[in-house]
C-alpha positions, 0 to 999 in steps of 0.5 A, a space after each residue: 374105385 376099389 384097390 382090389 378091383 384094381 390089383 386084379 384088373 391090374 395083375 390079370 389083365 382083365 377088365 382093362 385096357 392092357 399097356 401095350 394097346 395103351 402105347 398104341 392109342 397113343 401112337 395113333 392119335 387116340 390120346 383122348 380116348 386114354 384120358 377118358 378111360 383114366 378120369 372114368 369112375 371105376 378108372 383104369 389103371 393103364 391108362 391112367 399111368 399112361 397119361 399121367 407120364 404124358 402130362 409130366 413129360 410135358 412139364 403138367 406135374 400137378 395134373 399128372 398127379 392129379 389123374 393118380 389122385 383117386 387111384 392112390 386115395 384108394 390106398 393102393 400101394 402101385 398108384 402111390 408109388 408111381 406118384 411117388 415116382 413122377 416127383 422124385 423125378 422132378 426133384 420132390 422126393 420128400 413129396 414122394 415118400 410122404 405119398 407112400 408114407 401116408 399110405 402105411 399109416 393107412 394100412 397100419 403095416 408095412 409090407 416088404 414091397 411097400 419099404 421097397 418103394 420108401 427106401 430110395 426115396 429115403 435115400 434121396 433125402 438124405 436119410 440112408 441111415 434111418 433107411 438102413 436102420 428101418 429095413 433091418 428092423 422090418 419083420 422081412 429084413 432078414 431076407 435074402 430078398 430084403 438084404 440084397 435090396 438093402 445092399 445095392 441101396 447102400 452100394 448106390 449111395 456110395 458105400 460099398 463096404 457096408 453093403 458087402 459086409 451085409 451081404 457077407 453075413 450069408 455069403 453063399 447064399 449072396 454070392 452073385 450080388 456080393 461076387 461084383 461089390 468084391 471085386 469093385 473093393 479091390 478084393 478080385 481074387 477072392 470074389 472068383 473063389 467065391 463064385 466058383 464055390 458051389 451052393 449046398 444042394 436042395 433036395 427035392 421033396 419026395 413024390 406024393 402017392 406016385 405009384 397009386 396015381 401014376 397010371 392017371 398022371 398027365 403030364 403038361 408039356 412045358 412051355 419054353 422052360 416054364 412049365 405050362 402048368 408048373 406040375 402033373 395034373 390027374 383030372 385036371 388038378 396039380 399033383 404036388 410033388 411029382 415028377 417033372 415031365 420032359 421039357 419040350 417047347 412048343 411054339 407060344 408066348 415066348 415066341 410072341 415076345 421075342 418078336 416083339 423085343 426084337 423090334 426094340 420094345 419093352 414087354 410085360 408077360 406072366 410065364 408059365 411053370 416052376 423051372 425058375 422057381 423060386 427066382 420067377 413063380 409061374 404067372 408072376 409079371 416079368 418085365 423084359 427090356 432088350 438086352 446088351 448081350 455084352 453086358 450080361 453076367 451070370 445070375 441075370 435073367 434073360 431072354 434068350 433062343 437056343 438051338 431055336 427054342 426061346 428061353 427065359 432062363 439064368 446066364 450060367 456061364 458066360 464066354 467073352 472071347 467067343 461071344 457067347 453064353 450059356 444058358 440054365 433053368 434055375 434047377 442045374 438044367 443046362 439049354 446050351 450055350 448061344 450067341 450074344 446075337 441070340 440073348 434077345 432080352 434082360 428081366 428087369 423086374 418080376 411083380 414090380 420088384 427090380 432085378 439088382 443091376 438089370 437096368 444097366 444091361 438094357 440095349 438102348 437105341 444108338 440114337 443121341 442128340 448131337 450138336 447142330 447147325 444152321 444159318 443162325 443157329 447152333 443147336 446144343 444138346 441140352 444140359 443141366 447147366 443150361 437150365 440158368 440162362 433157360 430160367 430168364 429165356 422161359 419166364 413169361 407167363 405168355 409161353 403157356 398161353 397155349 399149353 397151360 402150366 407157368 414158369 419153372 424157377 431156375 430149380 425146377 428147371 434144372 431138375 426137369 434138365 437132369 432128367 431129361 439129360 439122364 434119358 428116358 427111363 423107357 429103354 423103347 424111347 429116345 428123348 433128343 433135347 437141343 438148346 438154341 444160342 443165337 449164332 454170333 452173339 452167344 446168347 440161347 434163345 430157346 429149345 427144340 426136343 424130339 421124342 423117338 420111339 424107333 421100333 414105331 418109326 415114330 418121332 414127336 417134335 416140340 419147340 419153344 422161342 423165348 419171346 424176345 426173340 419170336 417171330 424171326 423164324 428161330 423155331 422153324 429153322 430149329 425143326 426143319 434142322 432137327 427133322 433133317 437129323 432124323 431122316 437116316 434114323 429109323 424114323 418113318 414119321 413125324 408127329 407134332 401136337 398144336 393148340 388150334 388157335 397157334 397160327 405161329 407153331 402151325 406154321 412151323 409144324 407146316 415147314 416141317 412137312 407135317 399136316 394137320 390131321 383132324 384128331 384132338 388130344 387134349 385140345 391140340 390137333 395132332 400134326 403128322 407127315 404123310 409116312 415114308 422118309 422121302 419128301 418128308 421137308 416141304 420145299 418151301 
């Protein structure tokens, strides 16, 4: 396994299995398959991601880490950080940020992006200051890039003051990130003057031997906003400098994955052309999650149809009262203003670095966990508070006869509740997670979740009865109440994965509607309902 086999592979797409035919695998059953492809010796770099979130969703950490190990042993920056990753999730960000640290006295140096993984991870152990102290003195530290990385670090840490007086040592040049820090300080006013304050023009380089080439010129039509190729082409070969041709737009990519936003996804494409330069190049990877048109502000990056023709261009200008924005290409070229109905996605991210903000306008199912009940039970969406009492309801040893793994402590559960309150960090996927208390005595007696990914119409359910208070139907009246939540939701089936030799779940799996399908993953038959939301409960 290579590090800059992996990249390519990884940047390309080529050699590999792409991510979203990874969810599919998934989706249908084949979980095996992407285990296989993960642990293969020459690895494959979805996959492995893939299967590593499953395992740590499913509470195997170590074993996630484990299907990572040989990937970050190459010393490749993306296998770290997602390590890296997975443990600051768990409430190990000191593990974390010694997996990236290790990986700079490997390679000696310490690009930008890799400060830009360590620096959160500082952060969250309690080390802002060296944070700060280290990214001002990196050779990039003065950056636009790495000053506005710098200042929402600060700003998130709960120091908005530092942050804006770093951004204020260039102001125009910060002005869409120092603009909102400002009026948070109170200082409204001056923030809309800065806004409103033009940036100097950049001129334009001159054309290169225009006229001597002009009559072999041909010009490469663009692709919705992004050139197909980003210049003029003689002989096939870019011309720098030239003229830029006409936009046009015909249909392609951009088609493709305003479909595929539209029914809730999130997606990752490399657009073509110079129209977004130097804020998107051509053929960087965009991360693009459905957006919360509401939300937008000028300076965020979306995905967007105007007068029919799909864009990933700037918010320029934004109209509250008519719900609306306008749309602009970097370079002062207007679209057009369009609806709020028709602003499809939000970039996140362009080559792995995050857009300051973005992840706050993303548009989320509007699907959450609410209180239950049933004849004995009052199902309660689980909190961090509850990982107390949950500590003593899940310390047998017996609980994971079937799913391996051990006891959490009372502090490892509390962070697994945490994250799990706070959301999928998948915009595409809602985790719904109940606690079950014994109606009449107040006592909890264990917990059922259902994972939901709404544009597949998928629902996976998961429970688990401490064991004083197994075999008295507890888990099955849990499920059938929370697949009964599920019928008016964009959920057309439900799917369950149980260990062969777990008569106990089977049953409850059976109650629920579901059957058993003949396919393994990991050990377990995947469980399923026939399709379809009618009859989806047995009668029994």
């Amino acid at each position: 396994m290579d590090s800059a086999v992996l990249d390519r592979r990884t940047r390309m797409h080529e050699e590999c299995v792409p991510p979203e035919l990874v969810d599919r695998l998934l989706a249908l059953g084949h979980a095996d398959l992407v285990r296989a492809q993960a642990l293969a010796e020459d690895g494959d770099w979805f996959c492995a991601r893939a299967w590593a979130r499953l395992l740590a969703d499913r509470g195997r950490l170590e074993e996630a880490l484990a299907v990572l190990a040989p990937y970050v042993g190459t010393g490749w920056w993306t296998a770290a950080e997602e390590a890296a990753r997975l443990l600051a999730a768990e409430g190990r960000a000191e593990e974390g940020l010694a997996h990236l640290d290790a990986l700079k006295v490997r390679r000696g140096r310490e690009e930008w992006e890799l400060f830009r993984l360590r620096g959160p991870l500082l952060v969250a152990c309690g080390r802002l200051d060296e944070a700060v102290r280290e990214a001002l003195a990196h050779p990039e530290g003065r950056s636009p890039y790495a000053v506005e990385s710098l200042a929402d670090l600060l700003a998130v840490a709960g120091r908005p003051e530092e942050a804006a007086a770093l951004l204020e040592e260039d102001r125009l040049e910060h002005q869409r990130a120092l603009g909102p820090l400002l009026v948070e300080l109170g200082r409204a006013e001056e923030a809309v003057a800065l806004l409103r304050t033009p940036r100097p023009a950049v001129p334009l380089p001159e054309p290169v031997g225009l006229q001597r080439l002009s009559p072999l010129l041909r010009p490469v039509p663009a692709v919705h906003g992004h050139r197909a190729g980003g210049a003029e082409r003689v002989g096939g070969n870019p011309v720098a400098g030239s003229a830029p041709p006409r936009e046009t737009h015909p249909m392609g990519m951009l088609d493709t994955q305003a479909d595929r936003i539209g029914r809730g996804e999130t997606v990752e494409f490399r657009p073509t052309g110079g129209s977004m330069v130097p804020l998107v190049h051509g053929r960087q990877r965009v991360r693009v999650a459905p957006a919360d048109a509401a939300l937008v502000e000028v300076g965020d990056i979306v995905l967007a149809r105007v007068s029919g023709t799909v864009y990933l261009h700037l918010v320029s200008a934004v109209d509250i009262p008519r719900r609306r924005v306008q749309i602009s290409n970097n370079h002062g070229r207007v679209n057009g203003w369009t609806g709020h109905d028709r602003v499809l996605g939000i970039c996140l991210a362009v080559d792995g670095v995050p857009r300051p903000g973005a992840a706050a306008k993303v548009r989320r199912p509007a699907i959450r966990a609410v209180a239950l009940a049933t004849r004995r039970l009052d199902l309660l969406p689980l909190l961090p508070a509850h990982a107390d009492e949950m500590s003593l309801v899940l310390a047998d040893p017996a609980l994971h006869a079937f799913t391996g793994g051990a006891p959490l402590s009372r502090d490892e559960l509390r962070a697994r509740y945490e994250r799990l309150a706070a959301g999928s960090p998948d915009p595409a996927t809602v985790w719904a997670n109940w606690v079950l208390r014994l109606r009449g005595r107040g006592r909890l007696a264990g917990t059922v979740q259902a994972t939901i990914t709404p544009a597949r119409g998928v629902a996976e359910l998961a429970w688990v009865v401490g064991t004083p208070w197994q075999g008295h139907g507890f888990a099955s009246e849990a499920a059938r109440a929370v697949a009964a939540w599920l019928t008016p939701l964009p959920v057309d089936r439900l799917v369950a994965h149980i260990h062969p030799d777990h008569a106990a779940s089977a049953a409850v799996a059976a109650g629920c509607g579901l059957r058993p399908t003949g396919r393994l993953q990991e050990g377990e038959v995947r469980w399923e309902s026939g399709g379809g939301r009618a009859g989806r409960l047995s009668s029994g």
